[in-house]
N, C-alpha and C positions, 0 to 999 in steps of 0.2 A: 386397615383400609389399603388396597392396593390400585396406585393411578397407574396407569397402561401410558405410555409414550409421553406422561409429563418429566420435569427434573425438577429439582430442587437450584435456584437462580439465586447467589447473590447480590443485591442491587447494592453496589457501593455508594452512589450518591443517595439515596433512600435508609441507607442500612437495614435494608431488612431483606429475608429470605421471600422469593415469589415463587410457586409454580408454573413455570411454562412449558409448552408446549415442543419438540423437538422442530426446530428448525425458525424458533420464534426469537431465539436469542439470538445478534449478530455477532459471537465469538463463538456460536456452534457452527465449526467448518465440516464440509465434505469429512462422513468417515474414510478411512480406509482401509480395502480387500485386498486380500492375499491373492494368489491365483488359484485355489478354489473356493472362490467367492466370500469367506468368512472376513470375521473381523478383524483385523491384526494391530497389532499394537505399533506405533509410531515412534520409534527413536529420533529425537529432535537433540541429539546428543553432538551431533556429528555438524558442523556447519556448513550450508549452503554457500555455495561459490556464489557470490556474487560480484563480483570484483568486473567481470568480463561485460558482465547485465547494465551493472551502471553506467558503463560508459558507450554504450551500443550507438549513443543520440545524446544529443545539444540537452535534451529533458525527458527522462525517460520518468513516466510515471506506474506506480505499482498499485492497481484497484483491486476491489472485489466487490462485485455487486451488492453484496446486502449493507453496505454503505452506501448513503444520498451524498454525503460528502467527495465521492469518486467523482458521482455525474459534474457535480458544480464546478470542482477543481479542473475539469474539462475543459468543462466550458469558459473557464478563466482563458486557457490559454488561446482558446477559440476567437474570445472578446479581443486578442493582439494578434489573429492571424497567424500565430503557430500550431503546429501540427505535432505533438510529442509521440514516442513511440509510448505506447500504453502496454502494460503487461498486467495482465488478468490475472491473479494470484490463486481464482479459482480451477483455473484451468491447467494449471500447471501439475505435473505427474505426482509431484509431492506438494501440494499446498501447504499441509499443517507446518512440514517443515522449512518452506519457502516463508510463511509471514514468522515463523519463530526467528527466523536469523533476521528478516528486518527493523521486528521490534527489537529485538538486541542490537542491532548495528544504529537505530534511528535511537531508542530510547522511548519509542511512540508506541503506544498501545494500539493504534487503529488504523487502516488505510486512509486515505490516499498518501501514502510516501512519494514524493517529488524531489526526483534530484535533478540539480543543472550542474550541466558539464564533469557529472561526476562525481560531484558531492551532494550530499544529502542536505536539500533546501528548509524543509519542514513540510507539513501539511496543507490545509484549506488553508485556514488562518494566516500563516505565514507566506503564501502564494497570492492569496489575496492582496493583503497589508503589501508585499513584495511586488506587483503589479502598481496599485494606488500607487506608490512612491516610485516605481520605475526601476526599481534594484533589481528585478527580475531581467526587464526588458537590458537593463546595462550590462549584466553579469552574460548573457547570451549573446550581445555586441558586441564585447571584449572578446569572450572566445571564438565568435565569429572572426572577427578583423582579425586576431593568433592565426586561422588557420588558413585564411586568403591573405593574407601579407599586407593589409592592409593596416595603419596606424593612425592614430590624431597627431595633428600637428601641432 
């Protein structure tokens, strides 16, 4: 029997193999073309700079749409009136190997990657929980008052 544009999925929380469809799965990213149009294969050998990206902003966050977890973690920082620089991991020239080196640098399987001031905060979860308790909003205070000169007394 041959399926046309299905793949063979495995669900790790499920343990079992499913059929889906190409572009059903949210670990199937953007392929990528050669320049003339074919498919080429992806060396994710080599690491992605990131060093320069992380530090661009007070919170720079790393999405990609076919996560819901992106939009929320957004709107987290929305909820405190910060404006983070957002980086679309979609759109970027190399994707697959733009989230390869984040999940290696974060340890995290899936977007949204949220770093403050540079270092790697965690996700939803830990942005959330990190709001509730205010360790976000302090950790962004502190580096604020570092860069204007300002201190507690």
């Amino acid at each position: 029997m041959i399926l046309l544009g299905l793949k063979r999925v495995f669900h790790k929380n499920m343990g079992t193999v499913c059929l889906t469809k190409r572009g059903d799965d949210p670990n199937d990213f953007d392929e990528v073309r050669n320049s003339e149009g074919n498919l080429s294969e992806m060396s994710t050998d080599e690491p992605y700079s990131l060093n320069s990206e992380i530090k661009k902003g007070v919170v720079v966050i790393y999405i990609h749409p076919k996560f819901k977890e992106c939009e929320r973690v957004q709107e987290l920082f929305r909820s405190i009136n910060m404006k983070p620089i957002v980086v679309d991991v979609s759109k970027d020239s190399n994707p697959k190997k733009l989230l390869h080196s984040l999940k290696k640098l974060t340890k995290d399987p899936n977007p949204p990657y949220v770093f403050l001031t540079g270092k790697y905060f965690g996700g939803l979860n830990e942005i959330d929980a990190g709001i509730k308790n205010h360790t976000v909003q302090k950790i962004i205070n502190k580096w604020l008052d570092s860069r204007v000169g300002f201190s507690e007394y």
